[in-house]
N, C-alpha and C positions, 0 to 999 in steps of 0.2 A: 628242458627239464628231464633228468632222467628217473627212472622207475622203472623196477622190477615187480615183476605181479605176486601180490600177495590176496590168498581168499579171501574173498569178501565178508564183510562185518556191517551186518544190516544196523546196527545199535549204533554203531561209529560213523556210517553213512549219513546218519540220521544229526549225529552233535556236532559231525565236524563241517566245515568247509571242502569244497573238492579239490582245493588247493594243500589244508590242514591232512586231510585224510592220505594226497599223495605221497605228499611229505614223511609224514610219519607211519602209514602202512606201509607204502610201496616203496620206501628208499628213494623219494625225488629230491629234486633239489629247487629251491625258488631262485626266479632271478635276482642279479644282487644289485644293491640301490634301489628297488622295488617293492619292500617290505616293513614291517610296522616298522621292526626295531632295530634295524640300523646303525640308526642315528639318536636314538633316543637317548636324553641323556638324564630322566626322572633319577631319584632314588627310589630304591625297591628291589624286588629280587624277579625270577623270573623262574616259573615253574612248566611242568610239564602238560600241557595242552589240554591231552587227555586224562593224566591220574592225577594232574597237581603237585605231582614231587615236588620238592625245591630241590632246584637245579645251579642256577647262578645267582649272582649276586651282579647291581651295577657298579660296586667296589672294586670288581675285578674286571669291571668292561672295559675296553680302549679299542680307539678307533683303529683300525688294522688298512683301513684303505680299500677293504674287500667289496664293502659293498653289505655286509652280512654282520648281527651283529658278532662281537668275538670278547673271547675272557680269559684271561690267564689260570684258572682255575676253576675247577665245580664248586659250588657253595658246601656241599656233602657229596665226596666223593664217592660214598657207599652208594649211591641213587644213578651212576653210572655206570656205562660198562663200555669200554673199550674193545673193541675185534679188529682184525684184518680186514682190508677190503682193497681186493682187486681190479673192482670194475674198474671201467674205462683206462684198461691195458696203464691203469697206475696201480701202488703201491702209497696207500694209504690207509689211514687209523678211522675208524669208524666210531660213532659216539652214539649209545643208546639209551635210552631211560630204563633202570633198572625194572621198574616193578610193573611200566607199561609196554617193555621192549617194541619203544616209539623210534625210529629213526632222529635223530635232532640233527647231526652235522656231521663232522668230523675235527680232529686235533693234527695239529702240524706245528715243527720245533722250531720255530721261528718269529716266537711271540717276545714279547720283551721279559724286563727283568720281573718277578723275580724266580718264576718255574722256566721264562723261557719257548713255554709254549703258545699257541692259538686257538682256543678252542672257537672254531669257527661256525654255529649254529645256525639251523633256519630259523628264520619270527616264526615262521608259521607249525612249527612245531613248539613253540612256547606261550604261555601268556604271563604277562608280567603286573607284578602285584602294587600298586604302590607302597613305600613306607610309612604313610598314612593308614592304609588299609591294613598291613601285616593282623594287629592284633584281631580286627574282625573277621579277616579271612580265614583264622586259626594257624595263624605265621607267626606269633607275637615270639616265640622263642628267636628270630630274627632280631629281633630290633636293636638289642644289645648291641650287633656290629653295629647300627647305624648312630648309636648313641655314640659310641668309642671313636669313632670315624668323627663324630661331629656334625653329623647329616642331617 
């Protein structure tokens, strides 16, 4: 797992997991095949851990083979942010939640059709909502894709 130190957040120590917290404080990564969502293959979308953004969608998930789960796409791109990231003497795109600047994964061009890319997230920077739930969680503005989709 790797991790960078980031000051500590007694309030986040407290909600998250020491897995959730490395994850998305300290830039870790979780093992892959090891984690909630993977493989999951529910409808629903899947938000940000700690502020709840929505993040992805399972519309846009497909198995990558990684081990982690992976999406062709953000659900609202506005709710990410993209950076450079050099660790581990690579050259890779880093993927962070906008409004809780959470660590979640990183993006690689090698996804299918139709962006082409991978957005390759940790579970443990996500929790995912059912499309049952949307409307009580205050997600109902979702559902329309899953109506359209057929879901």
């Amino acid at each position: 797992m790797v991790a960078t130190q980031k000051k500590n957040n007694p309030e986040l120590l407290q909600k998250l997991t020491p897995l959730q917290y490395t994850v998305t404080q300290q830039d870790g990564t979780e093992p892959p095949f090891q984690n909630e969502y993977w493989d999951n293959k529910q409808a629903g979308i899947y938000v940000d851990v700690v502020t709840g953004e929505p993040l992805f969608s399972s519309l846009d998930k497909f198995d990558s083979g990684t081990g982690w789960p992976s999406f062709t796409k953000p659900l609202d791109p506005s709710n990410v942010v993209e950076k450079a990231d050099h660790s581990l003497f690579l050259r890779r795109t880093e993927v962070r939640s906008k409004g809780g600047d959470c660590h979640l994964g990183h993006v690689f061009d090698d996804g299918p059709g139709p962006t082409g890319q991978r957005y390759c997230m940790n579970s443990a920077a996500l929790r995912f909502v059912p499309v049952e739930r949307l409307e009580q969680e205050g997600y109902g503005q979702y559902l329309s894709l899953f109506r359209s989709a057929g879901k």
